[in-house]
C-alpha positions as CSV (number, residue, x, y, z in Angstrom):
1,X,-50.2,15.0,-24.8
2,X,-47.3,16.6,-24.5
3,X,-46.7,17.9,-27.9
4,X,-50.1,18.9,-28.0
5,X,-49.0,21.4,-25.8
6,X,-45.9,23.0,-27.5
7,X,-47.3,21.6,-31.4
8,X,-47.7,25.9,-33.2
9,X,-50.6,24.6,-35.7
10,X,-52.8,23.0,-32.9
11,X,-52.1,26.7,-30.9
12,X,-53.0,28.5,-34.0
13,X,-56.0,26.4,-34.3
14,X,-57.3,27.0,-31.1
15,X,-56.7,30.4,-30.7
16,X,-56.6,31.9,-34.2
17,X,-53.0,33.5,-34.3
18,X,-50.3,34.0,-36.8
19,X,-48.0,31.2,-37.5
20,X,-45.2,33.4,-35.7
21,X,-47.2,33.8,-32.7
22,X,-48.4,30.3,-32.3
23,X,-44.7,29.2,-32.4
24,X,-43.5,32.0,-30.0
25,X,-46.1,30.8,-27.6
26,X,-44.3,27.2,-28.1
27,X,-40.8,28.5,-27.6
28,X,-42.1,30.2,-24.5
29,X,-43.7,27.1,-23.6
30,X,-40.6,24.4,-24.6
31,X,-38.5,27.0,-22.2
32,X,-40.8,26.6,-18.9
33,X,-40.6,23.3,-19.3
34,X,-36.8,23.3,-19.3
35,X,-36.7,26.0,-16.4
36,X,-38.7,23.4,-14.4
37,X,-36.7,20.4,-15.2
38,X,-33.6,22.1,-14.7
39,X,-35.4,22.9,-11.3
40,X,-36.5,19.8,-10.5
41,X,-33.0,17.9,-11.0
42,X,-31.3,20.7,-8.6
43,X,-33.8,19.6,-5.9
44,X,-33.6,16.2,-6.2
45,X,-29.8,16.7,-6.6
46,X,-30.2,18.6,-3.0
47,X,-32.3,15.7,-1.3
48,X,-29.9,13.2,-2.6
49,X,-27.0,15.0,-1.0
50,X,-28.7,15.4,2.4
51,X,-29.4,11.8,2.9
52,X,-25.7,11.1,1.9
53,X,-24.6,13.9,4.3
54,X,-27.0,12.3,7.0
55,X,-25.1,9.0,7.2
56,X,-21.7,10.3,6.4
57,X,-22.2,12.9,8.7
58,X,-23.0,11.0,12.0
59,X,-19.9,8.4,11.2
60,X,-17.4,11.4,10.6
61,X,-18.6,12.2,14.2
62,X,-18.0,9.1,15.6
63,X,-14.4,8.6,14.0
64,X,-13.3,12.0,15.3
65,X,-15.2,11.0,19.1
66,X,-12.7,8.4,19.1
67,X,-9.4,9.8,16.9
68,X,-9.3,13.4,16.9
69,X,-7.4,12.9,13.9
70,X,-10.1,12.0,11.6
71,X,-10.8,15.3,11.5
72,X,-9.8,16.5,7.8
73,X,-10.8,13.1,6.6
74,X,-14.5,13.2,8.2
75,X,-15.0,16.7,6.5
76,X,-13.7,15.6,3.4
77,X,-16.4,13.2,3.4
78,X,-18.9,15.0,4.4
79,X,-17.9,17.7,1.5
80,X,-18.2,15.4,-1.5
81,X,-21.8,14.5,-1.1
82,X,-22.6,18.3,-2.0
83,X,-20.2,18.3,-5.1
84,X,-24.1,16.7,-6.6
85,X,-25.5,19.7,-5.9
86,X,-22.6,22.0,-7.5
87,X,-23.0,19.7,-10.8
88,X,-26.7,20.1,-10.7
89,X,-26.4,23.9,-10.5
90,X,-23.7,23.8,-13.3
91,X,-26.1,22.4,-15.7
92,X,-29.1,24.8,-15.3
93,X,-26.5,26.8,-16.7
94,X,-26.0,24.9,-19.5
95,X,-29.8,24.3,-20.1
């Protein structure tokens, strides 16, 4: 169904351009769809990070409640979780 969508004859059949028009429209199209996906995976890169940051979070508080030490190790911890969400960003950059 999918390359029914983005497939230059079918567009030309249905609305009765130019072979250069009808794939234009299919470039356009093919690059939503990567704008969207590229989307999507920063999102879901995003949610991912928060639920790590959720549990990481609360035991980084706990270890420095008891060893104010723990400091720079908690935050470490809690930092890498959002290194997902750096790597997800670099790649819509790539797309």
């Amino acid at each position: 169904m999918l390359e029914a969508l983005t497939d230059p004859v079918l567009l030309q059949a249905a609305e009765g351009l130019s072979d250069e028009a009808a794939e234009n429209i299919a470039d356009i199209e093919g690059q939503h769809m990567a704008n969207a996906a590229a989307a999507i995976a920063v999102g879901l890169a995003a949610i991912a990070a928060g639920v790590a940051e959720k549990g990481i979070g609360a035991a980084a508080v706990g270890a420095m409640a008891e060893d104010p030490d723990m400091f720079g190790r908690g935050l470490l911890m809690t930092v890498i979780p959002e290194t997902l969400v750096i790597f997800a960003i670099v790649v819509i950059f790539l797309v």
